[in-house]
N, C-alpha and C positions, 0 to 999 in steps of 0.2 A: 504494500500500500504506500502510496505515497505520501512524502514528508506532510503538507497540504494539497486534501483532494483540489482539484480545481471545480467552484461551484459559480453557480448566477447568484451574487450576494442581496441581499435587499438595502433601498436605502435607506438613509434614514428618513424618517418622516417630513422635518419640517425640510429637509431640501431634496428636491430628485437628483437623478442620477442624470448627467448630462454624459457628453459620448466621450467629453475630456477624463470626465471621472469613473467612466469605466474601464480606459485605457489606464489609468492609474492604478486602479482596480486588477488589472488583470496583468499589469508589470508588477505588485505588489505580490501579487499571488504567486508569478513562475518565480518572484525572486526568494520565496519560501521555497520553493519546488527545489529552487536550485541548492538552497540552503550549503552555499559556499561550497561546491562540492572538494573543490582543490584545498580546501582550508583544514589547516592543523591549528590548533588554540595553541598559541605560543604560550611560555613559562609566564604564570601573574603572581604577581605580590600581592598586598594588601588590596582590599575592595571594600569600596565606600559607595553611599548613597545619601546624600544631602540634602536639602531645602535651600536652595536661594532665590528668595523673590517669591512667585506663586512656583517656578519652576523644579526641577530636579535632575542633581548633577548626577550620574554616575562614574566611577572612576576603578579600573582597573590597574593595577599596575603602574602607575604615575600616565597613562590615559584616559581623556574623558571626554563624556556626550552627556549634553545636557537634554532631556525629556521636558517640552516645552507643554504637553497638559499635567495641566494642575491634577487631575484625578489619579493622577500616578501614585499605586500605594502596594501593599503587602510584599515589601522589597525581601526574595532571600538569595541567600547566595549558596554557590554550586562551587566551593575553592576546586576541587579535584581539575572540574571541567574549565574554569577559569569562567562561570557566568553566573549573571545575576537575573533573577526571574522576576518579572513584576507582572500587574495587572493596570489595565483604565476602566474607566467607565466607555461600553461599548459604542464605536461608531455604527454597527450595523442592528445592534437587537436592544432595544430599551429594557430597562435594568436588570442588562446582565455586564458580561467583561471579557474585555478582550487580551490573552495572557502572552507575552513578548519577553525574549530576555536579549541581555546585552552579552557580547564578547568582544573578544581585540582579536581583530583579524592578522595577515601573515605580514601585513605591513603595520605592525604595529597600532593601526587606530581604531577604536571602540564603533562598535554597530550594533546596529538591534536588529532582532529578525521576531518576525508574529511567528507565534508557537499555534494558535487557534482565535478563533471570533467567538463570541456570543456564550463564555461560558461562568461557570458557577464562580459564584464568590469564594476565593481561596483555593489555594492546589498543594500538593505538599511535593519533597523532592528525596528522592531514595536514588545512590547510586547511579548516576548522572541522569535517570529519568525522574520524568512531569506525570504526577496522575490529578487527574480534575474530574468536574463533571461539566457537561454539558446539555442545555437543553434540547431533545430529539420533538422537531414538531410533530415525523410522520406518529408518534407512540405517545405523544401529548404526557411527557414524562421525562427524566433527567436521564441520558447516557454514559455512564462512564465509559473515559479515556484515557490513553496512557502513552506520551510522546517522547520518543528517544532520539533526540537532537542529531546524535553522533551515527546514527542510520537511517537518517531521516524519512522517520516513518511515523504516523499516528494510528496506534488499533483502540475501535470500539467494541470492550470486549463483551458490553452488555447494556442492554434500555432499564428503565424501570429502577436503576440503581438510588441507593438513600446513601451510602457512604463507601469508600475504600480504603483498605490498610494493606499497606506496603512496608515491609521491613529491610532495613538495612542490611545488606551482605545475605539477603533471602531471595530464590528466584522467583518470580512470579508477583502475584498479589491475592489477598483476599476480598471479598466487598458483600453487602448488604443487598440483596434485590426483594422488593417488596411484589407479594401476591395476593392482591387485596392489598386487607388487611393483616398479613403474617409478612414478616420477618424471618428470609432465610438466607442463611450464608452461604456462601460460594467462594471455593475457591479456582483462581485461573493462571494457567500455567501451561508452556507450551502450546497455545493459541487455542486451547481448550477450557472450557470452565464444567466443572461438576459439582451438585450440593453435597455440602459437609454439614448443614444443621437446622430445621426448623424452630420456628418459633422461639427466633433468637431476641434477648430484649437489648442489651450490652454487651459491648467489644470493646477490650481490653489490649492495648499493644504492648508489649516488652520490648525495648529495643536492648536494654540494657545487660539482659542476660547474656554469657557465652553464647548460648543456640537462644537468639531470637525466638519467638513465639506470641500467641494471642493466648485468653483467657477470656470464655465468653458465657455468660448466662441464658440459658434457656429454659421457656413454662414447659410442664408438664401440657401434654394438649388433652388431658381427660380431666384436668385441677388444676385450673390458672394460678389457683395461689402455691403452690411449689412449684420451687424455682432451682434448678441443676447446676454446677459450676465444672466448667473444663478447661483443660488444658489443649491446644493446637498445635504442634510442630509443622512443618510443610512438609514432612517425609513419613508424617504418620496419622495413626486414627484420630481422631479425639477421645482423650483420658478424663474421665469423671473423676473429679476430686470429692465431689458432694452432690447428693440428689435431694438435700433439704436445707437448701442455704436460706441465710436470715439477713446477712450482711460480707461486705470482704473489705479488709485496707488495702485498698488496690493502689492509693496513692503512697505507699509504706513500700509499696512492693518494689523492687528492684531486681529479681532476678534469683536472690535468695528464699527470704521466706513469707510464705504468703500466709496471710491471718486472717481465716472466715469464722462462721459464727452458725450453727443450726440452730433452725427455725421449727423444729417440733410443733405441733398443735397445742399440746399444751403447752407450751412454754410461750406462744405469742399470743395465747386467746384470753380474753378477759375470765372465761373459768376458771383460769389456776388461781384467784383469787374468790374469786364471786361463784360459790356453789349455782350448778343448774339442774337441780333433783327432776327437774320436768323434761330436761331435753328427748329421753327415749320415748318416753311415752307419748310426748305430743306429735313425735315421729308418725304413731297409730291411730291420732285424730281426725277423722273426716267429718267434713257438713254434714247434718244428720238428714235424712228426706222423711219428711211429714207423713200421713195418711192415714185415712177413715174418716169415721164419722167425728170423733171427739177429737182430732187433730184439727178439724174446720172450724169447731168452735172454740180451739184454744183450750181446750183443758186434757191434753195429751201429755200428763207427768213427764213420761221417760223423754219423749221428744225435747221438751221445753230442758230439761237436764241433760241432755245431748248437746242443746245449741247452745247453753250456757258454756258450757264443757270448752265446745269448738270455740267462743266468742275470745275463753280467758288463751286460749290456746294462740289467738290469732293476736292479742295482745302482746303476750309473750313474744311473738315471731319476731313481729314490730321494735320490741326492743333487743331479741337476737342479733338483728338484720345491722340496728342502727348500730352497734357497738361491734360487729362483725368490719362492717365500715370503717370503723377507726381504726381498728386493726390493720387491714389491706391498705391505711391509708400511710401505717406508723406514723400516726398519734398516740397511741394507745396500746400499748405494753407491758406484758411484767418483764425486767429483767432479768429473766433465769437462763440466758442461752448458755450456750457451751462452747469455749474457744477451740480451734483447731489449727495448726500449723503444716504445710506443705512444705517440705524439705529433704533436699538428699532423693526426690525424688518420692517419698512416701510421705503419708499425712499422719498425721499424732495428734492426741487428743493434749490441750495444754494444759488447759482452767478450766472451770464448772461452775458454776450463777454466776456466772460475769455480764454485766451490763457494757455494750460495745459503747455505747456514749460515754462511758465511766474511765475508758483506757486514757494512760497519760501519754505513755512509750511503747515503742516495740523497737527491737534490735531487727534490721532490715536485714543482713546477714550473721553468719558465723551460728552459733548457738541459738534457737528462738527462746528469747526476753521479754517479758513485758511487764509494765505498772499499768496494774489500774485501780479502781476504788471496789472493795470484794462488797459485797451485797447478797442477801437473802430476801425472800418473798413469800410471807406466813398467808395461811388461804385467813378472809375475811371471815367474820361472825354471817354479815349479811349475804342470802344468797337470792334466786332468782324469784323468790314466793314476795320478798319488800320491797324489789321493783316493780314488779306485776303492781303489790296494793300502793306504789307511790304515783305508777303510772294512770290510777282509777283517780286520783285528785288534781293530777299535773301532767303537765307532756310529756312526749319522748324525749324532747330534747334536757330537761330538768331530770328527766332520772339519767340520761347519761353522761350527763356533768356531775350527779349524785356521784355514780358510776365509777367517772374517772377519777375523782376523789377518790375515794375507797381504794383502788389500788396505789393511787399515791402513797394513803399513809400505810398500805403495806410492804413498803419497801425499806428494810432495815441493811445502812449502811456499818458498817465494821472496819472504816482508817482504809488507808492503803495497802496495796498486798504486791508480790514480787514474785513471779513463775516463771519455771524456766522447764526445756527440755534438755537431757539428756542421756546418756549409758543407761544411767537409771533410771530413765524414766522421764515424769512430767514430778514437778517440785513448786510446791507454793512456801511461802514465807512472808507475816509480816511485815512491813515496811514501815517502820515507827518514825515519829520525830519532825514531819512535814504533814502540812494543813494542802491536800488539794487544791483547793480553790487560792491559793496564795502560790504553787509552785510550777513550773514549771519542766518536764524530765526532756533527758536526752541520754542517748545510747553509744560510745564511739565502735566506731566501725569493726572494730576488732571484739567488742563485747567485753574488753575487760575493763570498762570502767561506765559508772552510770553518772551522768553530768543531772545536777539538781539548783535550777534559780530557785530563791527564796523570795518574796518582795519583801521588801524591808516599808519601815513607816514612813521614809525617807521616800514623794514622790518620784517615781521615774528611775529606782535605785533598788538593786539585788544583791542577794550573798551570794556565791558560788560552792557548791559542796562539793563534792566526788567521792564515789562508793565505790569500792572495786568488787568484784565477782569473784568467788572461789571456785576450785575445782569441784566442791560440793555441790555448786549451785545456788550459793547464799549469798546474801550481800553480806559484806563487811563492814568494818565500823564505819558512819561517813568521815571526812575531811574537810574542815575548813579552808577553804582555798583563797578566795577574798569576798570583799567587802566593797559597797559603792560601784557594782558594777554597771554602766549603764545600757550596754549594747555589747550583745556577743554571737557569733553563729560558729557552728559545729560543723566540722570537714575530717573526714580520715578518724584518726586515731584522738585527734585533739581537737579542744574547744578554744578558740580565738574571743578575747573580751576587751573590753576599754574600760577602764579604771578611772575615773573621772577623782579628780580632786573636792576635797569640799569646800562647797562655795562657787566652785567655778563649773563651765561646761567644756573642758576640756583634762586628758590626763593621759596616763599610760597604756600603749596594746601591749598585749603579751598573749602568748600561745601556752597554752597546759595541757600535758598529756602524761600516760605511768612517768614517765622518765621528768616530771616535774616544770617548772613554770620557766619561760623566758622571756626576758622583755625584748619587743619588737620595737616601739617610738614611743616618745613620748610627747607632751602637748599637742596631742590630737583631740579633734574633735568628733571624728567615725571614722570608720573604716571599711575597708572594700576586699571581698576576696575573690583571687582570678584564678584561682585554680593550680596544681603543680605548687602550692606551698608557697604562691607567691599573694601577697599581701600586699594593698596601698593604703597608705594612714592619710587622711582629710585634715587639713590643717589652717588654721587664720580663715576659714570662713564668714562669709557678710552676712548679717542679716536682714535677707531683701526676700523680697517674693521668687525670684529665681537667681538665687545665691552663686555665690563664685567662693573660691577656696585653692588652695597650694597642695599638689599633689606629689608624693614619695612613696617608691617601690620599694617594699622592705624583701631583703631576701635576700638569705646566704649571710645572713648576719649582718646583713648593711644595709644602707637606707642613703637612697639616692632621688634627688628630687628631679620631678618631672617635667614638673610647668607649672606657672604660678598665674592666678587668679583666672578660673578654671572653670564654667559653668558648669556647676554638679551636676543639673539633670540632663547631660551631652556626655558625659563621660562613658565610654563601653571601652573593657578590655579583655582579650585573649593572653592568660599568661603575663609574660613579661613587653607585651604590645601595647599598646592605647592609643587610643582615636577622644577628640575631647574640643570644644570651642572655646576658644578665651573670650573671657569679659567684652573684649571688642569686637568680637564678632567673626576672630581669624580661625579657620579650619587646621588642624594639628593632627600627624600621629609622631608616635615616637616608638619605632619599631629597632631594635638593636644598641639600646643606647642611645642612640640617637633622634631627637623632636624635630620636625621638617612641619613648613608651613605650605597647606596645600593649594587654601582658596580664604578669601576675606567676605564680606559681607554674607554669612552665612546662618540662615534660622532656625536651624535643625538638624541630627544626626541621625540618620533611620537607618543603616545599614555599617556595621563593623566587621568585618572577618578578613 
């Protein structure tokens, strides 16, 4: 197939097509077709995308082309390939978009080439190909496509589609195609597509894992309220992890350990609190049907206590149904589920009456860790006989606010608790000494040590503890680390914090891990992490609506400043790289040591890599 079919485009509305602009039109088109055929993307450096004016610069390699519509937006970049992908607001199909990217051709200068017209908002980029969607008129529904620049070819491998996932260093793709109303997945590969799942609700991508893979939820199609959770590789079936999921930290997940939660009947239905001595037998209640002579005149006993029967029975329904509703809707829950961890390939039961809202941490690899708040759930006195008599005086809706009350106050908290898996087993523990609602947990990566903010009385200001793990699987005593911390985030092994002086809004970084504390800068004001252990401290900031501030690269024990007065919210870095605008408006990276000025009167940084 070719790079772009060659088609009769429509125009746009408020202007026709004259015979100039079709000739435009159709040099525009075979200049896709031709999609540079002799062209090799020379070696690029840094890749930028700017704001100046209404316009936008792109730049390459210390080359650039400026995009003179304003509409130009969801700038990413392709480094491998040496291109930058963007969208406009379409010239040929009203509100949809037309997806273009830029490269440096063999003589060194930046070009754009149209990738497609008239397609969905946003596209993502896997391994130097484009998947999107696009609107299909003949099927009055969205087609996914999937363009590879460097073969210039576009396949549509399916109509009807609602979403696609493509995984990095994975061949092929999978996607969503809707029938009706069902959700099923497809995977396509080798210019083939076959279903992998019905009644799929949520897709889940890993990229981060060793072997990439998806993690997708699907209803049961005979009990919409059970819900299945698997696992996908491309080279295999799908693996049911759970066929009675209640919840998952799928945003925890990384590749190591996955943390779900079963959804038992009882344990999500308002009866694990609220007795319903009537639920079987109103099972057996039908309308009763009249007849004879004394049923005509109303004095047919057993009838009239028949339809009393069915009346309280349909009563009861009424408030089954409403509070079945809250349920399906979670609002409304006891917290009795039961933790489970996926790991190593197999799944292990962790914790037991754990409330998923209650969790502080979980250790995303190594060992599965977690804090959360342990809870139990006593059944109430009241059961379904004093909603029935509260619903004879008041609505549905007043006995199931009664309702949700009642299991409120059967929810007995017990402090924080600390479970872990392992040889042994699955291990709970205690966690004394911290108020949940005041602290904050974190986990380093290695799982030997658990990071604990404290809030102190002191607005805007925390203690720092750390508890280390044993080979038991117990916490250990904690440790006071410091005091007045104001801002910190966790990477690796250790936790990065800023130590503010008192009185003032500035003070010391330092990095803490087993191996103990280091100081990184001092008199800062925040700090920045880029990843690779490289750290930038924020320094002599203004206080303005769009602040400026002095920037230094701390790393390898030394702290080297960057550029001085520095608009904060421009700053994006890779590593020991950075791109960033000064106060007057000048364009800057500083790639090797080295700060280079790139372009001056400049209103925004929307693309860094």
């Amino acid at each position: 197939m070719a790079f772009i079919k060659k088609k009769t485009l429509p125009a746009k509305r408020e202007l026709p097509l004259t015979i100039l602009g079709v000739l435009v039109l159709i040099l525009g088109t075979a200049a896709v077709l031709y999609f540079l055929l002799h062209h090799a993307a020379p070696e690029v450096g840094s890749m930028l995308a700017y704001r100046k004016g209404s316009s936008t610069v792109l730049e390459l390699g210390g080359r650039s082309l400026t995009v003179a519509d304003a509409s130009a937006e969801g700038f990413q970049a392709d480094p491998d390939a040496g291109r930058i992908f963007y969208n406009t607001a379409s010239s040929y199909a009203d509100g949809s978009y037309d997806l273009f990217y830029a490269y440096s051709d063999t003589n060194g200068s930046v070009q754009t080439k149209l990738v497609d017209y008239g397609v969905r908002r946003g596209f993502d980029l896997k391994d130097g190909k484009v998947y999107y969607l696009k609107f299909d008129a003949a099927s009055g529904a969205d087609a996914g496509c999937v363009c590879d620049p460097d073969a210039h070819k576009i396949e549509t491998f399916s109509t009807n589609v609602q979403s696609i996932y493509a995984l990095k260093g994975v061949d092929g793709l999978w996607f969503i195609k809707l029938h009706g109303d069902t959700k099923v997945l497809y995977r396509y590969a080798d210019g083939a597509a076959s279903e992998v799942a019905r009644n799929v609700q949520a897709v889940y991508p890993c990229e981060t894992a060793e072997r990439p893979h998806l993690l997708y939820e699907s209803r049961d199609e005979n009990n919409q309220s059970k819900r299945a959770l698997y696992l996908l590789y491309s080279d295999a079936q799908p693996e049911l992890l759970c066929d009675d999921l209640y919840d998952a930290l799928y945003a925890e997940y990384t590749g190591g350990n996955l943390y779900f939660f079963t959804s038992a009947v009882e344990n999500i239905s308002w009866s694990y609190v609220i007795a319903d001595p009537y639920a079987a037998h109103d099972k057996t209640v039908t309308k009763p049907r009249g007849s004879g002579f004394f049923y005509w005149l109303g004095w047919d006993n057993e009838y009239n206590t028949a339809l009393a029967e069915y009346n309280e029975k349909l009563q009861r329904d009424e408030i089954r149904e409403a509070l079945d509703a809250l349920v399906e809707s979670g609002e409304f829950k006891a917290p009795v589920f039961n933790a489970y961890v996926y790991h190593n390939g197999v799944v292990d039961a962790i914790a037991e009456h754990i409330d998923p809202s209650r969790i502080s941490a979980v250790a995303a690899q190594g060992t599965p860790m977690l804090v959360y708040e342990s809870v139990d759930v006593t059944a109430s006195e009241i059961d379904m006989s004093a909603l029935a008599a509260m619903a004879e005086r008041s609505s549905v809706d007043e006995v199931v606010e009664y309702a949700k009350s009642i299991v409120a106050d059967s929810i007995k908290t017990h402090g924080l608790a600390f479970a872990a898996y392992g040889e042994q087993g699955a291990a709970k523990t205690a966690l004394t000494g911290y108020d949940r609602s005041k602290t904050a947990f974190s986990f380093a990566q290695d799982g030997s040590l658990l990071f604990a903010f404290v809030r102190e009385n002191t607005p805007g200001k925390l203690t720092l503890y750390a508890t280390g793990i044993g080979t038991d699987l117990k916490p250990t005593a904690r440790r006071d680390i410091a005091a007045g911390v104001s801002s910190y985030r966790c990477s690796g092994e250790s936790v990065y914090y800023l130590k503010t002086d008192v009185g003032k809004n500035t003070g010391d970084v330092y990095a803490f891990n087993a191996q103990g504390s280091i100081k990184l800068s001092n008199a800062a004001s925040a700090f920045l992490l880029a990843g690779d252990g490289k750290l930038y401290a924020i320094k002599n900031d203004t206080a303005a609506n769009d602040p400026t501030a002095d920037y230094y690269l701390c790393a390898d024990g030394e702290e080297t400043l960057i550029a001085q007065n520095v608009v904060v919210s421009s700053f994006q870095a890779k590593d020991d790289r950075a791109a960033f605008i000064r106060g007057d408006g000048t364009l800057c990276i500083y790639v090797n040591g080295v700060c280079s000025e790139v372009d001056s009167d400049v209103n925004s940084l929307l693309l860094f890599s």
